[in-house]
N, C-alpha and C positions, 0 to 999 in steps of 0.2 A: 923890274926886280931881276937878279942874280938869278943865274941855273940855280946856284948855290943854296940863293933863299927860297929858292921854291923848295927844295927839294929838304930843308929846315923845315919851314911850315908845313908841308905835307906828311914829314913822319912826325912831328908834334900830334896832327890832329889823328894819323891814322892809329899811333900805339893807343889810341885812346877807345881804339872798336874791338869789339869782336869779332873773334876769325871768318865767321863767315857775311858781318857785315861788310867785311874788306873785301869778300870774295866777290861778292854783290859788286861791289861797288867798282873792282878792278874790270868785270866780266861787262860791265855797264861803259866803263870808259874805254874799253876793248873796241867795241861792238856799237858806240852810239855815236863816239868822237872822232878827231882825228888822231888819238892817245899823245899827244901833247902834255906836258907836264902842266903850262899854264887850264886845256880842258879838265886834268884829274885835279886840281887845285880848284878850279871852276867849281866842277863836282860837289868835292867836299865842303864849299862854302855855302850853297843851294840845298845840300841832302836834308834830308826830313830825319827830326830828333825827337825820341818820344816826348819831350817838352812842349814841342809845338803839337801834337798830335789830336788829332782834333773825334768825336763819337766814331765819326766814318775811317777813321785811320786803315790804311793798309793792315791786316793780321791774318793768321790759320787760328782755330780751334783744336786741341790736344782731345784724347781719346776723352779727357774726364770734362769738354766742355769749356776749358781753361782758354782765354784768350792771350794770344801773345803777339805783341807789334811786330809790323815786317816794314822794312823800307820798300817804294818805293822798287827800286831793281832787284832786291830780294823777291817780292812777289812776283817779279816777272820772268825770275831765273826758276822761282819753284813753279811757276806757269809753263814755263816753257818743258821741265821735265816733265813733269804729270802726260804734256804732249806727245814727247818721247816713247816715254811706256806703255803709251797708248796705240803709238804706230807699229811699236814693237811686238805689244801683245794681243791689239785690239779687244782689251778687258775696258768697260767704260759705261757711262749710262747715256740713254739714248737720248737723242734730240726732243722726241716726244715725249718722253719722260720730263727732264727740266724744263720742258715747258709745261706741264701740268703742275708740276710744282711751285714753279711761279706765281701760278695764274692765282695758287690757293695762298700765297702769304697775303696776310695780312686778313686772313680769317680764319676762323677757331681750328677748321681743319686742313694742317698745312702737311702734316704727315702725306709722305709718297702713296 
């Protein structure tokens, strides 16, 4: 295939995301490939689509509880900052803390 036609089919499929699905996904071909048109075309044909998205889907939880899908490099891009502001602030919950939490799902008392 054409430089030409990649670079067709890849803003066909990209005007079709949201801004920061693309962010994800640009930060993902940055940082995982060798930024190749045919890898970010690679990319976009393997990404995870809430259609395929299966109970265990990548997502966060909103302050009221609300679940919302993440791709995929999106989770790993909000992983990785959460990390950030943790080396930056060292505000965080402790080792031993998530593991007692752990240890309690999946029985009546899961509360920290």
């Amino acid at each position: 295939m054409s430089p030409i036609n990649h670079r067709q089919k890849i803003a066909s499929h990209v005007q079709k995301l949201d801004g920061e699905h693309v962010k994800a996904l640009v930060l993902d071909w940055l940082t995982v490939t060798d930024a190749s048109l045919q890898d970010f075309e690679r990319l976009l044909s393997t990404e995870w689509t809430p259609a395929e998205s299966e109970p265990e889907a990548y997502g966060e939880l909103d302050q009221t509880l609300n679940f919302h899908p993440l791709t995929e490099p999106q989770m790993i891009h909000k992983s990785l900052e959460v990390l950030e502001e943790y080396r930056l602030t060292g505000n965080g919950i402790s080792h031993a803390q998530v593991l007692e939490w752990a240890d309690k799902l999946g029985t009546d008392n899961v509360n920290p």
